[in-house]
Structure formats: C-alpha cells, structure tokens
N, C-alpha and C positions, 0 to 999 in steps of 0.2 A: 551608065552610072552604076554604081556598084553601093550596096549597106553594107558598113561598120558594125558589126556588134559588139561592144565595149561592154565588158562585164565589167562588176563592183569587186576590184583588185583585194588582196589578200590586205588590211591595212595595219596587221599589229598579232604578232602572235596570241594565241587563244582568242580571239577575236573571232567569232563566228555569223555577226552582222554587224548592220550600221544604220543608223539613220538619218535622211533627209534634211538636214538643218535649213537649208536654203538653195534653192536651185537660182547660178548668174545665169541662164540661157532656157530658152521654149523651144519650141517644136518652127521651125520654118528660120529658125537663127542663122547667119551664117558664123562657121566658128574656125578659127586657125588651129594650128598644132600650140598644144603647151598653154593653152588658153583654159584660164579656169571656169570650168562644166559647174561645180557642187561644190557645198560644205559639207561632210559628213559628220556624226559624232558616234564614237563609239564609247564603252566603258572608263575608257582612259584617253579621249584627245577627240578634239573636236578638226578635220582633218581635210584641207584644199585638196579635191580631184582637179587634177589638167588634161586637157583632151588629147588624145597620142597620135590624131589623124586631122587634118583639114577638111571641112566640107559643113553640108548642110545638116541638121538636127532635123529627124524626121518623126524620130522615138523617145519619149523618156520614160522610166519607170517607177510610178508613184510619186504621189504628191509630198510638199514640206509635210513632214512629222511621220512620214510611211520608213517602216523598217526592211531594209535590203540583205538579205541572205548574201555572203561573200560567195563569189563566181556566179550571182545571175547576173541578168542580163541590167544595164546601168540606163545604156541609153543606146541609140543607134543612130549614126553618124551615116549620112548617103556622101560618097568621096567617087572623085571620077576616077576611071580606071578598072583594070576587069574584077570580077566578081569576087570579092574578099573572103579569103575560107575560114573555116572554124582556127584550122591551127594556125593561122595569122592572126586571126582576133587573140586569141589564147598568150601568141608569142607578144603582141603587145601590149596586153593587159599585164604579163608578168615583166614586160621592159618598164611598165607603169609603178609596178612593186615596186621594183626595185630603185627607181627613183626614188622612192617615196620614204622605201627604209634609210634615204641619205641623209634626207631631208629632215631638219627639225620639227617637229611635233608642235601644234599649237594644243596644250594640254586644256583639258577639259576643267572648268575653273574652279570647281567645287573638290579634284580629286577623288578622294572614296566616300566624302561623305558631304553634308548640305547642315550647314547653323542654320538660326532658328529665324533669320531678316534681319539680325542685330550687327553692326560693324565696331568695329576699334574707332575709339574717338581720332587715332591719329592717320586715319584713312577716309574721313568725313569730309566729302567736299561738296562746296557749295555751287550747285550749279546756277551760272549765270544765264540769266533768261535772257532772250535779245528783243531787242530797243523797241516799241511801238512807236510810229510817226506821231507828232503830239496829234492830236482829232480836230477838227476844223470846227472854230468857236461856232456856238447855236445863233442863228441867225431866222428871220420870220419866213424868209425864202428861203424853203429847205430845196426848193427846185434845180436842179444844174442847167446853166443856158446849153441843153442838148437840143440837138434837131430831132425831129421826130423820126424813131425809127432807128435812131443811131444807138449801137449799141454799147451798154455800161460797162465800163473797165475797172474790173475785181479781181479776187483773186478768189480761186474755189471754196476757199475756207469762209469767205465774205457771203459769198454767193449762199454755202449751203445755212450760216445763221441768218442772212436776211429770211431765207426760206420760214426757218423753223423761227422768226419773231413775225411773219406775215408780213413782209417788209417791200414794198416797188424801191429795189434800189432806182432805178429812174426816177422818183421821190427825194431820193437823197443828195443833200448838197455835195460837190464830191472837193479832192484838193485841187490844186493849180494843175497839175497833172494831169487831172482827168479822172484817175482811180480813186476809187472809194476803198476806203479801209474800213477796220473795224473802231477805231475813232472816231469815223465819221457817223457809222451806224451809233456808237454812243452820242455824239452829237443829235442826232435824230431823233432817239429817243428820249434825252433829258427832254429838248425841245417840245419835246408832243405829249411831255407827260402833263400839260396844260398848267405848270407850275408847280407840278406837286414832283413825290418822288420819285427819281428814274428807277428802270426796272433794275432788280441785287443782279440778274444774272441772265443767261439766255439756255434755254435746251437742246442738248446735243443729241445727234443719233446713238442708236445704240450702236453698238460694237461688237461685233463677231470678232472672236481670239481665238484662233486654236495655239493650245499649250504642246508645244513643242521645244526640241534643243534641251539649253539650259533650265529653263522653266518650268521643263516635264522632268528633269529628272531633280530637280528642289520638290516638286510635288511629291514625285513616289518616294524620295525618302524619310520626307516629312511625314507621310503617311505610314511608313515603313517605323518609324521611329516613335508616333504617337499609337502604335497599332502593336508594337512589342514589348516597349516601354513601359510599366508602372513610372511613370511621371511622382516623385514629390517635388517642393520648391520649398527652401527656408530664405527667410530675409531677416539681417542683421543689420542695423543701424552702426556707424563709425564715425568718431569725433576725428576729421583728418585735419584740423587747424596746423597743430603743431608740424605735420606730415608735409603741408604745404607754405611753412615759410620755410624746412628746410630744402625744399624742392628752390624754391627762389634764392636763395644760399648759396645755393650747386650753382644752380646755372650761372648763376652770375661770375662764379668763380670758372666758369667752364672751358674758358680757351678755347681750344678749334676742336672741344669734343664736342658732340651733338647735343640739343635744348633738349633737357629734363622733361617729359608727360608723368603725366601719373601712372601711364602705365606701365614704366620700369618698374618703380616700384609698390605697384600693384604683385605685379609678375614676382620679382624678389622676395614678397611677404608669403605667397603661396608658394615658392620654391622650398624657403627657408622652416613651411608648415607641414607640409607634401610627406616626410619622414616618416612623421608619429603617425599618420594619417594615408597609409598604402593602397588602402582600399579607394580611396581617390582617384589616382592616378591608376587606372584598370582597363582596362578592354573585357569585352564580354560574348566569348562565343558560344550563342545562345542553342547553335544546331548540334557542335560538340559539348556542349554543358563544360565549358573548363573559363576561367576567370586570369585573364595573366596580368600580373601588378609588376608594373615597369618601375626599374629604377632609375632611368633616364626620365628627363621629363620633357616632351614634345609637345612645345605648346603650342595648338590652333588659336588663330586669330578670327574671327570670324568677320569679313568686310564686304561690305557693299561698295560696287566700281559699275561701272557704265557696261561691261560685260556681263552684269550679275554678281550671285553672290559667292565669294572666295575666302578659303579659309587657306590662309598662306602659315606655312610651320616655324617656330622657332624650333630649332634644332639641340638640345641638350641646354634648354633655359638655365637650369641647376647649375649648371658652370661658368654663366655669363654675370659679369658685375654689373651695374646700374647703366654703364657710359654703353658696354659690347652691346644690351639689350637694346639700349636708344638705336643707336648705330644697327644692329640688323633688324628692327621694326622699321626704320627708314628705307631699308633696303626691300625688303620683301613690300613693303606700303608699293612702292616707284615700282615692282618687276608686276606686281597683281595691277596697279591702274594701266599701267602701259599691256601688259598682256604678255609681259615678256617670264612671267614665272614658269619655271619647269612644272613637270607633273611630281616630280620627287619633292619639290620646293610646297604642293600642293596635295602635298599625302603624308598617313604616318603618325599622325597626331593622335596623344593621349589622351590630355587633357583640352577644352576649348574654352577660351576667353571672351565674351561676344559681350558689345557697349555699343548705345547709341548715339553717346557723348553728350553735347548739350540735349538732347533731344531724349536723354536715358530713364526721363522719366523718376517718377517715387519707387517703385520696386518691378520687377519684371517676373514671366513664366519660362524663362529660354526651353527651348526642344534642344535634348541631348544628340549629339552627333553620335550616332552608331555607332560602330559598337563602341564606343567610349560610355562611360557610366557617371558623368558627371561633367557639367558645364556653369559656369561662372558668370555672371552677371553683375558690374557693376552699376549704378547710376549716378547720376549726372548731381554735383556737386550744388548744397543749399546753403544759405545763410540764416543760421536759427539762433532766438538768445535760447539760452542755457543757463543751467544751474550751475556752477565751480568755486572751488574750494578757493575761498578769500586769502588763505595761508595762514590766519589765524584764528584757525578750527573754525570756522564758519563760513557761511557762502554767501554768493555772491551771483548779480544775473552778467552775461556775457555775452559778447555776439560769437559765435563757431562755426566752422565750417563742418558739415557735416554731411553722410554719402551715406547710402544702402547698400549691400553687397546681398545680391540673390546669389542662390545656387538649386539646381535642379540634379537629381540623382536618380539612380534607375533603384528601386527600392527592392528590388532580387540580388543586390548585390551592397548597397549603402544604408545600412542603419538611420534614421532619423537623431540617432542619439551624437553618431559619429561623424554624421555635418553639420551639425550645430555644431561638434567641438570645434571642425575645423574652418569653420566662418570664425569662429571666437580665437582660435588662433592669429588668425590674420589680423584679425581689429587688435587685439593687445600690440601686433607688429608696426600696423600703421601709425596707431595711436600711442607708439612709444618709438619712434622713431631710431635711438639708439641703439634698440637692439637689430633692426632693420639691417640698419648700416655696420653692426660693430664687427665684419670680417671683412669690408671692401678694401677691397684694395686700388 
C-alpha cells in the first residue's frame, strides 16, 4: 500500500489560502477518484475539492473553520500500488488545478462585502415548517400496553426533550404505531398538568457553534465595518399613498411585463436623487485616504437565502426604467436563492439597498457595506390617519399609507446635513409620483 499526499491545489489566482467549510469524508473513508473530499472557501468562492486517486483516507488536515496554506498537505489518500512520489503527488494536484480552473466557481455569497441581516422584501420567503402528526387525545391511561422491558420507539429529538422535561417515555401513551412523538409528549403533559395549565415550552441543550464559512466572514466584516465606520442613521417619514395606487395602476395595465414592488420605484426615486447628491454614491478607500463618487450606480441588494446572506448587484440602475428594474430584481432574486449568481453578479456595488419587508419594522440601524459610505433602509408600509388638505383651504383626517426610509452614512465622508437633503429628495419623489415617472419610457 502506498500514501497519497494531496496537497491544497492552487484554487484562484492571488489566492494564497483556503478554508475548511465542510469536510464529506473522515479518516478510515473509503473514497473513489473524482469524489468530492471538501468545500473550501476562499476570498472570492466557496470551492468543491474532488479527490484525484482511489483509496482509503488515512489523513486529513484540520478541522471545519482551520485555514490551509495553498501546496500543504490537504489530506492523504492510502492507494494500493508502489509508493507514490513527491512529483506524482505534485503532478496530480496541479491535473487537480487545472480541472478546477475549468470549472465554474460556486461564488462566495456575500462577494466583497456583508449587509447588515436585512434582505429585499422581494427575496423574503417564507419558510414552510413540516407537518407534526396531530398528538394523541389525553386519555387517564397515559400507559402504552408495552411489555416490560420492551423498548420505546422515538425519535432522538423525542428522546433528548423527554430527558430534559423528566419524562419515562415508557409513561407515555404512544400512537397506533408504536412511536411516540412530540404530540404525544404534549399530550402527557396537558394530561398531568392535573387540569391546570400545560407547560409554554420545554428546554433545550445548549449548543456549541463554531462560526465558520459564511458566518465567519459576515462576522469579520461586520466588525470590520462597525470598527471603521463612524456610523450616523437619519430616518424620514413618507406619505406613499398616492405612490401606491399608482403602483396598482401599472400593474394592472402591465401585460407580460413583470408585477410592480415597491422597489422599482424605490430604486428610481434614489437614482433620479443620486445627481445632486454625489457624495452618496462613493466608495471610501480609507488605507489610501482617496473617496471615488461613481457615476454609474451599482445598486446592492442586500438578501437573506438559505445560503446566507447575499447582496446581488443591479448593474447601472440609472439606466433601467421601472419594468428593466422589476425584471432584473427577478432575475438576480432566482440566481442568489438558487446559488446560481456569479461572483461578478455578487460584487461591485456602490450603493446598498437592505428591507426586511413586512417584517421592516418602524425605522432601522443598517451596518454600511464597506467601503461603500451609505446604505438605505426602507420599512415596512403602515396605515395612519393623517392630517390633509380638504381642497378648500382646510383639513381634513385621512387614512394614508405611510413608510420610513432609514439611511446610515459613514460621517468621514457624508455630512448629516447632506442626508437628510437626500432622504427628502426621495420622499418629494415618492410622494409626488409624477415627477417619479415623468421620463419613463
């Protein structure tokens, strides 16, 4: 029998390490050729290793979240056959490159930089929990007719709350099947709570997490961000009533173009603001002290997906009309849930847009995405009466629709004076819709 030594292949130019996301295979595995060994993740891509030789896993080097220097040693492979030399290992680690540079890249989901946990309302999906067996009605015989000795059919997660409520599942009535669930442990304890109230909830173990992958690199920028950052936040109030029956307007009249959000024309009032207001749209390179003010506008999305969190780009917002915006927010929404967005699709951004949608809350603190100097927060749409102008010089109370628009700014580079002008910019746009729309085409 002869060891493999598989070093950690070159995986991305400038690329000088990797780390650990997830090891599929331990030590005693047996593993095929082409068989995927690791995830890795490096600055830009998070990155399947497949193993280049057949055989048994004797070695691996470092655990999930351990960073790997590119050419050590990865793992070691025992393969039968004579003794495998350096420049053999060497020759198949770089047949390993080179597959690799064929290969598409699973991009790293955050790109260059990490929003603050907030997503676009039109990337909010509601995850469906799955179905509990209904719990077996409480009955005075909470006994199961078991034999003695025979043992209770659960499932670990039964087993370890019966533990942690002091529970003899052998106690507990179970269903027709046999197995007791967590219904049925509700059942047991309505039952024994002697008619009073059952217990709100049951206690869990604690949890050991180590923060790794994605998770670890949302931390370090986050901290990177609040650590270099002078943080201010303004929040401005906006009547969107009128904003939102022309939205129902649109769509209705819409054809086979894409359903109106608000956040077309969210995006269009701040494109259309963005002008007067340069310092906005800025990047901030804080090691070279220089400030560069784009005049394209690359807007980040900031969204929460089952991968974590993603800021996918719209690409020269300032150029796209109401419908182009729906339509590529649809498109980057479907490439971030699916995992199918480039790294290019997920970099680049100026400015960043981050909502929690209904869940957006009365005003928010968003964390600015590096180096960008400014990030936008809208919230989630209320029903308030109001004061309004009756049309015959007096007023009147009303029902309105009305929204907050936060904004956070790095204060080394954004006047307080000059974000409030341009929240107020925006609100005069939303809140007067016409002038919104008056160059659509």
């Amino acid at each position: 029998m002869a060891k493999f030594i598989f070093k950690m292949p070159d995986v991305g130019e400038g690329v000088a390490e990797a780390e650990v996301v997830e090891w599929h295979v331990k030590i005693g595995d047996r593993v095929e050729e082409d068989q995927h060994l690791v995830d890795v993740m490096t600055d830009k891509a998070t990155i399947d290793i497949e193993s280049p030789v057949a055989g048994t896993v004797v070695e691996v080097a470092g655990e999930v979240g351990d960073v790997i220097a590119i050419g050590s040693m990865l793992l070691v492979i025992e393969v039968e056959g004579a003794e495998a030399t350096e420049a053999e290992a060497e020759a198949a680690a770089e047949q390993i490159e080179d597959d690799m540079s064929d290969a598409p890249e699973k991009p790293l989901p955050l790109g260059e930089r990490v929003g603050d946990g907030g997503s676009t309302a039109e990337m909010d999906e509601v995850l469906s929990s799955s179905e509990t067996p209904a719990p077996s009605a409480p009955t005075p015989s909470t006994s199961s007719p078991r034999r003695e000795g025979e043992k209770v059919l659960a499932s670990p997660a039964v087993r370890q709350r019966a533990r942690d409520l002091g529970i003899d599942l052998a106690e507990v009535k179970a269903a027709d099947d046999g197995r007791v669930r967590h219904g049925d442990l509700d059942a047991f304890l309505a039952y024994n709570a002697g008619g009073g109230f059952a217990a709100v909830g049951r206690a869990r173990s604690d949890e050991v997490i180590k923060v790794i992958g994605l998770r670890k690199r949302i931390a370090q920028n986050m901290a990177a961000a609040k650590r270099n950052i002078p943080h201010f936040t303004y929040v401005e109030e906006c009547d969107v009533t009128a904003l939102e029956e022309l939205r129902a307007q649109l769509n209705t009249a819409r054809g086979e173009r894409p359903k109106l959000t608000m956040l077309p024309l969210l995006i269009r009032a701040i494109c259309k603001a963005l002008p007067d207001y340069p310092m906005i749209n800025a990047r901030y390179d804080d090691e070279a002290n220089v400030v560069t003010r784009h005049g394209a506008v690359h807007l980040g999305m900031a969204a929460q997906t089952d991968a974590g969190l993603m800021v996918p780009v719209i690409r020269d917002a300032q150029s796209r009309n109401l419908w182009q915006l729906a339509r590529e927010i649809g498109r980057l929404a479907d490439a971030a849930r699916s995992g199918k967005a480039t790294s290019e699709e997920l970099s680049g951004s100026t400015l960043t847009i981050t909502s929690l949608g209904p869940l957006g809350g009365v005003a928010t603190t968003p964390v600015i995405n590096r180096p960008e100097v400014a990030i936008i927060g809208p919230n989630r749409i209320i029903e308030r009466p109001m004061f309004v102008p009756d049309g015959m010089g007096g007023e009147r109370i009303a029902k309105r629709k009305l929204m907050n628009i936060s904004i956070s700014c790095d204060h080394r580079v954004v006047d307080g004076y000059d974000a409030a002008s341009f929240v107020q910019a925006i609100r005069k746009l939303l809140e007067t819709p016409v002038l919104l729309l008056a160059d659509e085409g």
